[in-house]
C-alpha positions as CSV (number, residue, x, y, z in Angstrom):
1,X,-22.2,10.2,5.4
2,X,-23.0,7.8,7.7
3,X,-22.8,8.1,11.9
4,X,-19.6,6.4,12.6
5,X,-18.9,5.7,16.4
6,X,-14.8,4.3,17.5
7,X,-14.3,2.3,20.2
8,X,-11.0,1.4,22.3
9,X,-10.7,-2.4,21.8
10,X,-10.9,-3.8,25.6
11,X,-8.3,-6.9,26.4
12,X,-4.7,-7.3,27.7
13,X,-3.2,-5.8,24.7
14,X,-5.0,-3.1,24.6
15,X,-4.5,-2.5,28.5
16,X,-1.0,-2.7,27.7
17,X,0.0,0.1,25.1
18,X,-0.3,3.5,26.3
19,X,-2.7,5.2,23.3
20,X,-5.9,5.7,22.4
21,X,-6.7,2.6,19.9
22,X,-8.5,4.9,17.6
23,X,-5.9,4.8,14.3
24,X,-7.0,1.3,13.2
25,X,-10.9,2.2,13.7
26,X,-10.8,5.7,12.0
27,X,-8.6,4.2,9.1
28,X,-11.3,1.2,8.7
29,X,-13.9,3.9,8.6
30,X,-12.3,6.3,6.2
31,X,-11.1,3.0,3.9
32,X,-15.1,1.7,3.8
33,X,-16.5,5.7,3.1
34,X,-14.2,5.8,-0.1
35,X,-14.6,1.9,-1.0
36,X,-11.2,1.6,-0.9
37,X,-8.3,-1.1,0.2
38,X,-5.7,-0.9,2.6
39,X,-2.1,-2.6,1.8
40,X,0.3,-3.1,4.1
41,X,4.2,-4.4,2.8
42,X,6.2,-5.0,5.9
43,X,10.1,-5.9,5.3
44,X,13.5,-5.2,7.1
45,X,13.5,-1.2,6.2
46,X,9.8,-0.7,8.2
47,X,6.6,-1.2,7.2
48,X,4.7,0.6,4.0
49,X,0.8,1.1,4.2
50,X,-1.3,2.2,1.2
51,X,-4.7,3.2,0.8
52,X,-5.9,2.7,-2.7
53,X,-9.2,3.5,-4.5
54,X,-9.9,2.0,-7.5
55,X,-10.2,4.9,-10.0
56,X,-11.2,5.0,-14.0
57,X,-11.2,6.7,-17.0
58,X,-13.9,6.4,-19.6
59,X,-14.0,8.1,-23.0
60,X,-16.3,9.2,-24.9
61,X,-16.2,8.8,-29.2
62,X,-16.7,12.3,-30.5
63,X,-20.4,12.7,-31.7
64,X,-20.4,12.8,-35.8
């Protein structure tokens, strides 16, 4: 595994919300580790976010 540093993003916004900034970084980091995609569905209920990693099956033919 690879050395993976997080950093605060620096700006008004970030000034402005009272957290640490990490989530976003450590979720980026975690979705490029497992070659994965992040989706996000956002309607009137809330917001859903998904991380999905392509996965497969493969079979075999039974040997003779």
């Amino acid at each position: 595994m690879q050395d993976v540093r997080f950093q605060r993003p620096v700006g008004k916004i970030a000034n402005d919300v009272p957290a640490t900034g990490l989530g976003t970084a450590i979720v980026e980091a975690l979705v490029k580790q497992l070659e994965a995609k992040v989706d996000v569905i956002s309607d009137a209920d809330g917001t859903s976010v998904s991380v999905i990693r392509a996965t497969f099956t493969s079979r075999v033919p039974r040997a003779a």
